[in-house]
N, C-alpha and C positions, 0 to 999 in steps of 0.2 A: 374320629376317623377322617372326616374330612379334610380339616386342620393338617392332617399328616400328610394327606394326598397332595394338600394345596404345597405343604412344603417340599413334596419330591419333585414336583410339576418345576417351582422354582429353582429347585436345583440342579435341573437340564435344563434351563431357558440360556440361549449364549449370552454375556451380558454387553451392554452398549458401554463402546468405551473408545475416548481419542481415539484419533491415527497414532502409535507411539513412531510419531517422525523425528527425524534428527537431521543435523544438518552442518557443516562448517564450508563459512564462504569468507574469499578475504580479496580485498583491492588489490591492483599494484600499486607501485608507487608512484606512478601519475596519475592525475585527476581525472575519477569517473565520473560521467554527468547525472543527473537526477532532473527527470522529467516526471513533471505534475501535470494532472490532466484534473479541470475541475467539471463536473458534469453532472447530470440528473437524467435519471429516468419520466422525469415529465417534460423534459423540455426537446421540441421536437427536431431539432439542429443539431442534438447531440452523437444520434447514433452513428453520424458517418466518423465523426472523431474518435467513437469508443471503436470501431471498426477498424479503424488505423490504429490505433494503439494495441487492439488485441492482433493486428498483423505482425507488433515487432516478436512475438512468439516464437515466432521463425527465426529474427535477425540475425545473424554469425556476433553482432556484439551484443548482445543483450547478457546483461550481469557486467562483461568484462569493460565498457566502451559507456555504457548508460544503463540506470535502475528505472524500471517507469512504473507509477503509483498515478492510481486514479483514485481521487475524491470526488465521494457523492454529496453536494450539497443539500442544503437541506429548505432556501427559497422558495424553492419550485414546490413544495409538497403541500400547500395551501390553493395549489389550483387544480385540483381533481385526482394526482397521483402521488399519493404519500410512497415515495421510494424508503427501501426495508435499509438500503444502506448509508444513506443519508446521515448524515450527525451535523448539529450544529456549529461542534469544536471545529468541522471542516469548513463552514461555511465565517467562520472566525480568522480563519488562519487565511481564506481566500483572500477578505477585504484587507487584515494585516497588511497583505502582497500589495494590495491598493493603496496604502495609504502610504508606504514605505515608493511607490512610485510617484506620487505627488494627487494621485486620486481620490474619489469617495464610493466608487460604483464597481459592481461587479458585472461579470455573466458567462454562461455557457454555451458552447463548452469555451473553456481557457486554458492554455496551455504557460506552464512556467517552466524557463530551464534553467539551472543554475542560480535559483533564485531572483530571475531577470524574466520578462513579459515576452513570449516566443510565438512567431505567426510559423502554424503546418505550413503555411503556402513560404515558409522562409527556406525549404526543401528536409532533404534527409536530417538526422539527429547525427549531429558532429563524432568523429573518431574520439577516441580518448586523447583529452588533453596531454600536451610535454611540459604540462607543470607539473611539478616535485609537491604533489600534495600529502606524502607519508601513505603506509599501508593502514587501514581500518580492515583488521580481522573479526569474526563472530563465530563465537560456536554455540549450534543451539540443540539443546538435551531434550531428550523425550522427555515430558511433562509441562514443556514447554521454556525453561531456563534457558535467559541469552545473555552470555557472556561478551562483552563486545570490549575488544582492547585497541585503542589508536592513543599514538604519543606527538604529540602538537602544543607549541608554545602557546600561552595564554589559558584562561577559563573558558573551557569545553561544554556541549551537551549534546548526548548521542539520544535520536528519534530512532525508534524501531519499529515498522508498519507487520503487522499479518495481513498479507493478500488473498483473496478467493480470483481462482481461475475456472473456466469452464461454465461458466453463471450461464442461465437462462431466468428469466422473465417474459411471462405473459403479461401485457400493461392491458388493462380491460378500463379504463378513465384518461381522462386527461389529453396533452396534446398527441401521444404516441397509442393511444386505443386503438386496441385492436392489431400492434406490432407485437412479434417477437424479439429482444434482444438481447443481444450475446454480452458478456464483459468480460474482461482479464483483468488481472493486476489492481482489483479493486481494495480496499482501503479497507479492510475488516475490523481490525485494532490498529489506534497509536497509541505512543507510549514513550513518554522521555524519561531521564535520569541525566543527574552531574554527572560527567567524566571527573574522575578521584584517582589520581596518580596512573592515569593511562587508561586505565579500568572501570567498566560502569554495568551493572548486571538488572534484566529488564524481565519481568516474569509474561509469558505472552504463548497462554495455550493454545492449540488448535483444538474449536469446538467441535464435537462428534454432529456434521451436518450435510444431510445425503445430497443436498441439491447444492455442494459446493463441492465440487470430484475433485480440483487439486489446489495447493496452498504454496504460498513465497513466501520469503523473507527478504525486507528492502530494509537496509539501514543507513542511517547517515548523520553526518557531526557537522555541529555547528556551532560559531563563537557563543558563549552565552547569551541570549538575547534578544539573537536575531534570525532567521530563516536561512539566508542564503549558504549552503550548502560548503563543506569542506573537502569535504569525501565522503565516496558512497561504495556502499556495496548489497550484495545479495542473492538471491539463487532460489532455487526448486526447493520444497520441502519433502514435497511427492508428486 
C-alpha cells in the first residue's frame, strides 16, 4: 500500500525539465564585432567592467553591431573566492590572446575585440564593420541542437558559447567580500566543431537552473587555428 501511495504522489509531482527554448539568429553581411570580457569574481577591479558590459543589454546594436561574451577565469580562485563560472579552458584561451600579442601575462578584467587587445577607456564598441565578411546564420532547436551554416574560403571552425544573464552572486571571501554582483552575458558553455561544407552542428543544452532567469546564444567563425574572429552572431534564447 504504501508503494502504491508513493507511486500516485510521483505521478502528480510536475517534473524539472530544460527551458524547451529555440532560437534562429543570423549576421549581415558585414562584419559583427565579438567583444570578450575576461574577468573573475575574486578580483576586485572587475565589477565596474562587468557593470559595463551587462549595460550593453540595452544597446540599439547588441546582436546586430557586436556579440559580447564574458569569461570567467579561473587564476583568481586560489585566493579566497573559487568563482562557480570559471573554467580553466577560459583562462587557456586568455594567455593564447597573450602570446599571439607578443606577451606571457594575463589580467582582469581584459577586454579583447576582434581578436585584438581593446582599452573601455578607448570609448563606445564600434558600428558594424563595411566589410564584406559573409552571413553566419544559427538555428538552435529545443534540446538544445545548433545548426550553424556560414560559406567562407579556406578551413573554418565555428565556437558556440551558452550565456547566463540575470546572474547574482553573494561573494562571502576573497577580494569582493561581502559585495553583490550582477553578470550578463557570461560564458556557461563553449564548444567548437569543423565547419564541413558550410555547415557545422554543435550540441549545447540549456541546464534547468533557477538562479540563471535568462540565456543567449553567441556564435562565431574562425580560420582554423586561430582566435581572431570572422563573424559573429547571436541573440536571446529567453
Amino acid at each position: 500500500m504504501r508503494m502504491y501511495r508513493l507511486l500516485c504522489l510521483l505521478a502528480v509531482l510536475p517534473a524539472v525539465t530544460c527551458p524547451a527554448v529555440t532560437g534562429k539568429f543570423s549576421s549581415g553581411e558585414t562584419r559583427t564585432h565579438l567583444l570578450e570580457l575576461y574577468s573573475s569574481e575574486g578580483c576586485s577591479s572587475c565589477p565596474p567592467a562587468e557593470q559595463w558590459l551587462g549595460g550593453l543589454r540595452d544597446a540599439p546594436g547588441l546582436w546586430r553591431d557586436f556579440v559580447p561574451v564574458a569569461f570567467h577565469v579561473s587564476y583568481w580562485d586560489n585566493l579566497g573566492w573559487p568563482d562557480r563560472f570559471a573554467r580553466k579552458e577560459y583562462t587557456a584561451r586568455q594567455y593564447a590572446y597573450s602570446s599571439l600579442w607578443g606577451g606571457d601575462t594575463v589580467y582582469t578584467p581584459g577586454f579583447v575585440l576582434d581578436g585584438a587587445e581593446w582599452r573601455k577607456s578607448a570609448g563606445a564598441i564600434p558600428a558594424a564593420s563595411a566589410e564584406n565578411a559573409g552571413v553566419l546564420s544559427v538555428e538552435y532547436a529545443a534540446g538544445g541542437t545548433c545548426r550553424i551554416k556560414f560559406v567562407a574560403a579556406g578551413d573554418c571552425e565555428i565556437y558556440a558559447a551558452l550565456l547566463g544573464g540575470g546572474i547574482v552572486s553573494r561573494v562571502r571571501a576573497g577580494e569582493n567580500e561581502g559585495r553583490t554582483l550582477q553578470h550578463e552575458f557570461v560564458v556557461l558553455t563553449l564548444k567548437q566543431a569543423r565547419l564541413r561544407s558550410g555547415v557545422a552542428e554543435i550540441e549545447l543544452p540549456v541546464p534547468a537552473a533557477a538562479e540563471i532567469p535568462r540565456h543567449a546564444l553567441a556564435v562565431w567563425a574562425v580560420r582554423r587555428g586561430e582566435l581572431a574572429p570572422l563573424q559573429a552572431t547571436g541573440g536571446w534564447l529567453d
